[in-house]
Each structure stands twice: as structure tokens, then as C-alpha cells.
N, C-alpha and C positions, 0 to 999 in steps of 0.2 A: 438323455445326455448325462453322461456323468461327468467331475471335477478330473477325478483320476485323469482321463486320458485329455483332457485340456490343458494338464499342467504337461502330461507326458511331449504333448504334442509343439507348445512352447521352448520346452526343454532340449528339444532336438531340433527348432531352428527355424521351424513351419510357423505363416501366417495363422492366425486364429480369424475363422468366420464373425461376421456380424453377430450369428446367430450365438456363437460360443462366448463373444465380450458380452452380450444382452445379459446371456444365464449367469457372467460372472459378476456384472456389477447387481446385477437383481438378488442374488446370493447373498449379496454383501448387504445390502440395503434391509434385505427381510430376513437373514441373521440364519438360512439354513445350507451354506455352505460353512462346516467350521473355520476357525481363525486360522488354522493349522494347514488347511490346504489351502486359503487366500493370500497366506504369506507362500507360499511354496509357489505359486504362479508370479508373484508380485519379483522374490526372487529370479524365476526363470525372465518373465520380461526385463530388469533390473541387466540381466549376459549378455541377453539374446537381442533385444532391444525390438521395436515394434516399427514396420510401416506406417506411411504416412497416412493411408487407408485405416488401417488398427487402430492408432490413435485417434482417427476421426470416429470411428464406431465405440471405440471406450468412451471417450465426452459426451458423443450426445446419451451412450447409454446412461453412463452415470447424472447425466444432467435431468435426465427422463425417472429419475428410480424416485423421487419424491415431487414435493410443489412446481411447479413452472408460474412464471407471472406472464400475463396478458398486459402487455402495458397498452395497447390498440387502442382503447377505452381513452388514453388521454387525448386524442387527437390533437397531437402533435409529433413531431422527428420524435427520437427519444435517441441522448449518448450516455458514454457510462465510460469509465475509465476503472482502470488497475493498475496497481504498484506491486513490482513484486520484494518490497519491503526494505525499509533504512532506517535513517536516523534522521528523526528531525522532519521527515517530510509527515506534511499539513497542506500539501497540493491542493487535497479534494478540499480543503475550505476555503480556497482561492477559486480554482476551476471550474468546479460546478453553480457558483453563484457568475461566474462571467458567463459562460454557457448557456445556463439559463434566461442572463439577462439579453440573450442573442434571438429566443424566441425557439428554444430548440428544447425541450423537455428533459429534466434529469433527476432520474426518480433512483436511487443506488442504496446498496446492503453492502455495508462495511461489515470491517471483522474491527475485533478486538488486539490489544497487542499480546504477543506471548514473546520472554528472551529481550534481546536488544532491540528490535523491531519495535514501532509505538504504533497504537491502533484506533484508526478515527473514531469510532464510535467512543472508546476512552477520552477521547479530548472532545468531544463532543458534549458527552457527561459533565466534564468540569463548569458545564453551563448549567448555574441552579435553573432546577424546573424542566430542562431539557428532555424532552423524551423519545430514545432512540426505541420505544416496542410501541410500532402502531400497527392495527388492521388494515385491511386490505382497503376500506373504504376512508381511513383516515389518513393513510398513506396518499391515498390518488386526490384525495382534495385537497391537502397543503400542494403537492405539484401543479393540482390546475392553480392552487391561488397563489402562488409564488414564481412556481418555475421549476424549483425544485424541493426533493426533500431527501434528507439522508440516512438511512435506521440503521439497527442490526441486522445480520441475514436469518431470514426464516430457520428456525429449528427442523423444519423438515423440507432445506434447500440442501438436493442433492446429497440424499444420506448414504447413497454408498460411497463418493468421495470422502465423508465423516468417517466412516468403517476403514477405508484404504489407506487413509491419512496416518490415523493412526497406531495402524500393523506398519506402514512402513517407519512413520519414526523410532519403532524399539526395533526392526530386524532389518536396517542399516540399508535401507532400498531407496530412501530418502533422492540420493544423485542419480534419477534417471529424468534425463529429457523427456520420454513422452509419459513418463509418470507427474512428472512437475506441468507440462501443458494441460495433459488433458485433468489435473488438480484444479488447477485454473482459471479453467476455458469450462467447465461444466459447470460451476457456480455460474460465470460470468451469462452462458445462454439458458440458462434457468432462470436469471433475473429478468432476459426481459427483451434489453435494450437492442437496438435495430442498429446502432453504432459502439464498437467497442476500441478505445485506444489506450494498451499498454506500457505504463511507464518501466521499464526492466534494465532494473538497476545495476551497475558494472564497479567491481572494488570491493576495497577492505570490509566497508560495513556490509554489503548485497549478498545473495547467494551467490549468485554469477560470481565469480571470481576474474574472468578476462572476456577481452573483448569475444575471442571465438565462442565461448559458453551461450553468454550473454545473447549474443545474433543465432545460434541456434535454436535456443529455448524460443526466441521472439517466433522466429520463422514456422519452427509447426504453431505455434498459437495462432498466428496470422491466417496461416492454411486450415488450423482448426476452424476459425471462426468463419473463413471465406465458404467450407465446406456449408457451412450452416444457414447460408445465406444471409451472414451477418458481415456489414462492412466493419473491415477491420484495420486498423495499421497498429505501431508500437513505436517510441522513441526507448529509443538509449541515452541514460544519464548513467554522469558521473557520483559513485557514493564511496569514493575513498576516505573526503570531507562530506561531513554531517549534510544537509541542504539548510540553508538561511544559520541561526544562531542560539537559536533558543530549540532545548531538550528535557522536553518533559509536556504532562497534559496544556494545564492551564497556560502554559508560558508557551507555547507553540499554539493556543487557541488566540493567545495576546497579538503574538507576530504576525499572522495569518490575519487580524481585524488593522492591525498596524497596515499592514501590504495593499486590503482591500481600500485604506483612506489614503491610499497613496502614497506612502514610504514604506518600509520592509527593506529588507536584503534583496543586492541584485541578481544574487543567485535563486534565491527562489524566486522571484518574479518573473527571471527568464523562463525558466524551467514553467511555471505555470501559466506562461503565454505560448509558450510553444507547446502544451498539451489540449491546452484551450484551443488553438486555432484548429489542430491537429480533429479535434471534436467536431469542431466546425467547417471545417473538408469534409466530411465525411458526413455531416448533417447536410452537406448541399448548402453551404452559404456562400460558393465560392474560390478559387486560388488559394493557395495557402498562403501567399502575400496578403490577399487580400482580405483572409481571414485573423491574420497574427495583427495586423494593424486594426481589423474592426474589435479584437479582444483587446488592444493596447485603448484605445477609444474608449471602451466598456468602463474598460478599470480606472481610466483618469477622470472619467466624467462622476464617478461615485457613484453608478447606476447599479453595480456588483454588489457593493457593498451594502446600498437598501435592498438587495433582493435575499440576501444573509440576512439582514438583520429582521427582514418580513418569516423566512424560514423559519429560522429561530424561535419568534412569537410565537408562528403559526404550532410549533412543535413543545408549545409550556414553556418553551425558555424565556428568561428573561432579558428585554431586550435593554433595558440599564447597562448593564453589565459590556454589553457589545457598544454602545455609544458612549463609554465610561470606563477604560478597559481595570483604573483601579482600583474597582469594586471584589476586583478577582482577591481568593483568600492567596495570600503570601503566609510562605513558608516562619516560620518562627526564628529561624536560624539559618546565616550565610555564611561561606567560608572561598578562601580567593585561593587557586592554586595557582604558585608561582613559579615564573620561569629560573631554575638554575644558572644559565651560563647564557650568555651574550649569542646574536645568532641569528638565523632563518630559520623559520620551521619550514622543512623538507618535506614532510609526509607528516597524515593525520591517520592513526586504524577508527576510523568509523564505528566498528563494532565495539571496541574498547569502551569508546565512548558511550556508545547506547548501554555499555554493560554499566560503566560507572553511575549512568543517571540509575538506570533499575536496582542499585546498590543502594541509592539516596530515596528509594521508595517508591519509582514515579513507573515500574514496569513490574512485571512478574517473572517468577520462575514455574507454576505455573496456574492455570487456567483459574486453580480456582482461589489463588492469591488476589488479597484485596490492593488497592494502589492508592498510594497518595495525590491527587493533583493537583495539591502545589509545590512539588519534589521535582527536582530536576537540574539544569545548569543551562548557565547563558554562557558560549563563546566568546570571549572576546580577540583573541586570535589564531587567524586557520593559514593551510598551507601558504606559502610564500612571504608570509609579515616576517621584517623586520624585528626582532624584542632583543629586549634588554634585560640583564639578569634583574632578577626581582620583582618584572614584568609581572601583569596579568594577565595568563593564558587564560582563563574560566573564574564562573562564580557557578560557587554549586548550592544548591538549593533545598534544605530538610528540616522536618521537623521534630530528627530527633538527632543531636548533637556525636553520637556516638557513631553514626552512616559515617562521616565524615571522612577517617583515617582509610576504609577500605577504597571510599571511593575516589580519592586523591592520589592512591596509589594506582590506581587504575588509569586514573585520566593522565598522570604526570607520563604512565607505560605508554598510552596512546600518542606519545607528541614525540617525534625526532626529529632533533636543531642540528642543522648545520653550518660548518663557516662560508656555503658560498650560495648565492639567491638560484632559486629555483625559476621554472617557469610553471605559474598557475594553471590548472586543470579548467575548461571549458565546462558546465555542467552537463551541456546539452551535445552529448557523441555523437547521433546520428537519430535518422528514422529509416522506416519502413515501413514497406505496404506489401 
């Protein structure tokens, strides 16, 4: 089998066999196709575009080319959720402790953040002691003694996806549907999980940009995963506006223990009852009435919240800090951006925002930038309020005095006032199975 006529054969319009995505993602993974002819196919898929067939054979190949987890061993359901990335969400520290406290198993491999995007495992870390690198057998026993646990993803989870990812972010192949699914969808059945439900973000701050995008991209992941014999659905949220208020590690690990003791923002509380129940469909607990109210249950009774705070321990962290949240190290230096003119805020850019907190230190440019966690900004007014000049849109959060002026200017770009009231954005668009 050679590359040559695989790429020739894309090029010109043709299906590629099983047998042809195998040899490509294995190429990739063990480094003897060059970079030169993997961008040249990645290209041709990027015009040509792939079946829904195609796309099912690139995921699991690529999901096949390194580690796979056996979660069987836990004897229990197992779910797992994905975001395909904003601002401000801190879901999975809501989610997976309700989940888990439903009797449903949630053993999950976050990433890291890179850009405006912020990355659990990062806000994770801001928990001294916390340790997101566990084996295989330290992994599976905080889930059996908790419910769940959350790490980094394996180094050698799905290494030709690692290989693709990164040819296509420098040779501009980035916006392909079945490149972004089956990106995805191969980590996701690599890890494990027997239920997958994707949160796929729609707006300023997401990749998605519109509704139509958005329900594409969901629909082959859904068909990816259903192919795999993994139950799967996806909600659609809204990320025009950040989720909840707080942007940045620690301050979004605060708001997320805030949520779990029973106050938080109603937008992220929605959003992480209707992912929670969405898990719980799917784990076989039931309607999905009758799951969003056993998650509404979960989270008022505090049962959620000791099953974080037992994770936590169970993972070196300390659990002080979670039943005490201002133990958390605060930044040295605050600064308030103010509203100019009288008004409603009309619209919020999402990413703007997430770019201003990674300005104040709390994200990267890239991978291997270190991050502050306790950098960041608190919201205090989002689409539709009412302000007044002089107002307080934001407080932004840094420990070095000099962040300040770029990222005020950023945040202040991010906000347009207008003179007549809006109507508020729903967070939660829709779902799908």
C-alpha cells in the first residue's frame, strides 16, 4: 500500500477503504509516513470531505493506534462527557460529582487549556496536593472509592490524533467536520466510557460559530460513537456569554464548589443539570424528566458535593480548601473595568474575554507556557443587564500590575451597550441523540 495513491485517490473524490484510513492513522502514530504526505491527504479530506462510513473507520483507527482503557473492571455503567471548549466552563466539576453520586461510574481524561479555552485538568491543579497523573490501578480505585476520578489523558491516548492535530493546526485544515469529529470521538472511545454526552458549544467564544455548524459537527460524533457501540447523545449550548461568572483556574474551581453547596449562577447550573441528567439517560436511570430532577435532588441534598470533596482527598488534594473555599491563593492585584456610557449590554465576544483572562496570566499561548491560578476575572455584568456609566462590567485578577492595561482593553472590546434591552440567550439550544 503506498501513501501516494491514497492521497491521489482522495484527491479525486473516492471513498478511502478501512483498510487505507488503518495504514493512515498507523503512519501517523509510528512516524513512517512523512509529515509531508499526511498534510497532503489531511488537505484532500479538508475539499473532498469524507463519508459517514470514513469517518467512522478514521476514529476508531486513530482511537486503536495507542492505549485504550478497559473500564469493565469497574463494575459499574461508566459515562463521560465532552465540551468542545469556552469560556468559563467548569461543567465537569459540577457533572461528574452529581453522576457519580447517581451510582453510575465516571472515570474521565481531561485536557489541558491552550488560547481562550480553559482546561480542567488546569483548574484542577489549583487544588494544592491535587494529582491529575495517576496509574492505571490508582486511577480505578479512587472511582471505585468515590464514584469518580478526573486526571490528564494518557501520553500515549490515541497518538495519531496527537500527530493530525498538529499538522493540521499549521497547514490550515483545522475547519473540517469529519476532521474535528473523528479528533474527538477517538480520544473519547479510547478512554473507555460505555456512555458519552457532548456539550458542543454554539457562539462568539466556541468553535462552532452557528447553529448549522454546530448540529453538524454533533451529528457525525453521535453516529461516530453509535457506530462504536457507544451510547451517545450531545446538547447544544450557548457560548456567545462566558458560562456562570468567574474566568480563570482557581476562581472557576471556587464557583463550581460555590454551585455544588448550592448557590452558583443559573446559567451554569442549568447547563450542568441538563448534562448530568443527559449521562443519566443514557446510564439507564430512567426519562430524562426523571433524571434532570433525580440530578436537581443530587445537588440540593449536598450528596455531589461530598463525593468532590471525597475525589479530591482521594487524589492528594486537600480537602480544607474545598470546605473553605478562601483558603484559595488570591491574586495580589485587582483592577475594575468600567462601563463608559449608560445602556444594556447587547452582546458579549466570549473569546475576547477568555483572551483577556489569558492576558492577566490565567491561560496560555502555548503548551508549554506556565499559568497563573489565581489570574483571571469575575463578571459582574453579562448580555442584557441594565449599567450605568461608571458601572462595573468585570474585575480582573493578576499578579503582576502591568497584565492590566492590555487586558482591559480587550475586555472593554468584548462588551457592546446598547440604548434598547435585549432578549437574554437560553444557555441550553437543544439536544440530540
Amino acid at each position: 500500500m503506498r501513501m501516494y495513491d491514497i492521497i491521489k485517490k482522495k484527491r479525486d473524490g473516492f471513498e478511502l477503504t478501512k483498510e487505507e484510513l488503518e495504514f493512515f492513522a498507523k503512519g501517523a502514530a509510528e512516524g513512517f509516513i512523512p509529515d509531508y504526505q499526511l498534510s497532503a491527504l489531511l488537505m484532500a479530506i479538508y475539499f473532498k470531505g469524507m463519508s459517514k462510513r470514513e469517518t467512522a473507520d478514521l476514529t476508531l483507527a486513530m482511537a486503536q493506534s495507542g492505549d485504550t482503557v478497559d473500564l469493565s473492571d469497574l463494575g459499574a455503567v461508566t459515562a463521560d462527557k465532552h465540551s468542545t471548549g469556552g469560556v468559563g466552563d467548569k461543567t465537569t466539576l459540577i457533572v461528574a460529582p452529581i453522576v457519580a453520586s447517581c451510582g453510575v461510574s465516571v472515570a474521565k481524561m481531561s485536557g489541558r487549556g491552550l488560547g481562550h479555552t480553559g482546561g480542567t485538568v488546569d483548574k484542577l491543579e489549583s487544588i494544592p496536593g491535587y494529582k491529575t497523573t495517576l496509574d492505571r490501578e490508582e486511577f480505578f480505585d479512587v472511582v471505585k472509592k468515590t464514584g469518580m476520578s478526573v486526571i490528564g489523558q494518557s501520553g500515549n491516548l490515541a497518538p495519531a490524533d496527537k500527530k493530525l492535530y498538529a499538522l493540521r493546526d499549521v497547514t490550515a485544515t483545522v475547519e473540517s467536520i469529519p476532521l474535528i469529529a473523528s479528533s474527538i470521538m477517538s480520544k473519547k472511545l479510547a478512554a473507555g466510557a460505555e456512555c458519552i454526552v457532548l456539550d458542543v458549544k454554539i457562539g462568539s467564544g466556541a468553535f462552532m460559530k452557528t447553529d448549522e455548524q454546530a448540529r453538524a459537527l454533533a451529528r457525525e460524533m453521535i453516529d461516530i460513537g453509535s457506530a462504536a457501540g457507544r451510547r451517545t447523545a450531545a446538547v447544544l449550548s450557548n457560548m456567545d456569554t462566558p458560562l456562570g461568572a468567574a474566568v480563570g483556574n482557581s476562581l472557576e474551581v471556587i464557583e463550581a464548589i460555590e454551585t455544588l453547596k448550592g448557590g452558583g449562577p443559573d446559567d451554569l447550573k442549568e447547563l450542568c443539570l441538563t448534562l448530568a441528567a443527559n449521562m443519566l439517560v443514557l446510564a439507564g436511570k430512567g426519562d430524562y424528566e426523571a433524571c434532570f430532577n433525580l440530578a436537581q435532588e443530587i445537588l440540593a441534598s449536598g450528596k455531589a458535593y461530598e463525593t468532590f470533596k471525597a475525589c479530591v482527598s482521594a487524589q492528594g488534594g486537600n480537602p480544607d480548601y474545598i470546605e473553605n473555599t478562601d483558603l484559595f491563593e488570591k491574586a495580589q492585584f485587582s483592577c475594575e473595568v468600567l462601563a463608559q456610557t449608560d445602556g444594556y449590554i447587547s452582546a458579549m465576544d466570549a473569546e475576547r474575554i477568555g483572551t483577556a483572562a489569558c492576558l492577566l496570566g490565567a491561560g496560555r499561548k502555548t503548551k508549554e507556557d506556565s499559568i497563573d491560578f489565581a489570574a483571571g476575572l469575575e463578571i459582574k455584568a453579562k448580555t442584557g443587564t441594565k449599567i450605568c456609566k461608571g458601572e462595573t462590567l468585570a474585575i480582573l485578577y493578576a499578579n503582576d500590575e502591568r497584565l492590566f492595561d492590555a487586558a482591559k482593553t480587550e475586555y472593554a472590546a468584548a462588551i457592546a451597550i446598547g440604548n434598547e434591552p435585549v432578549e437574554i440567550q437560553a444557555v441550553v439550544i437543544g439536544s440530540m441523540r
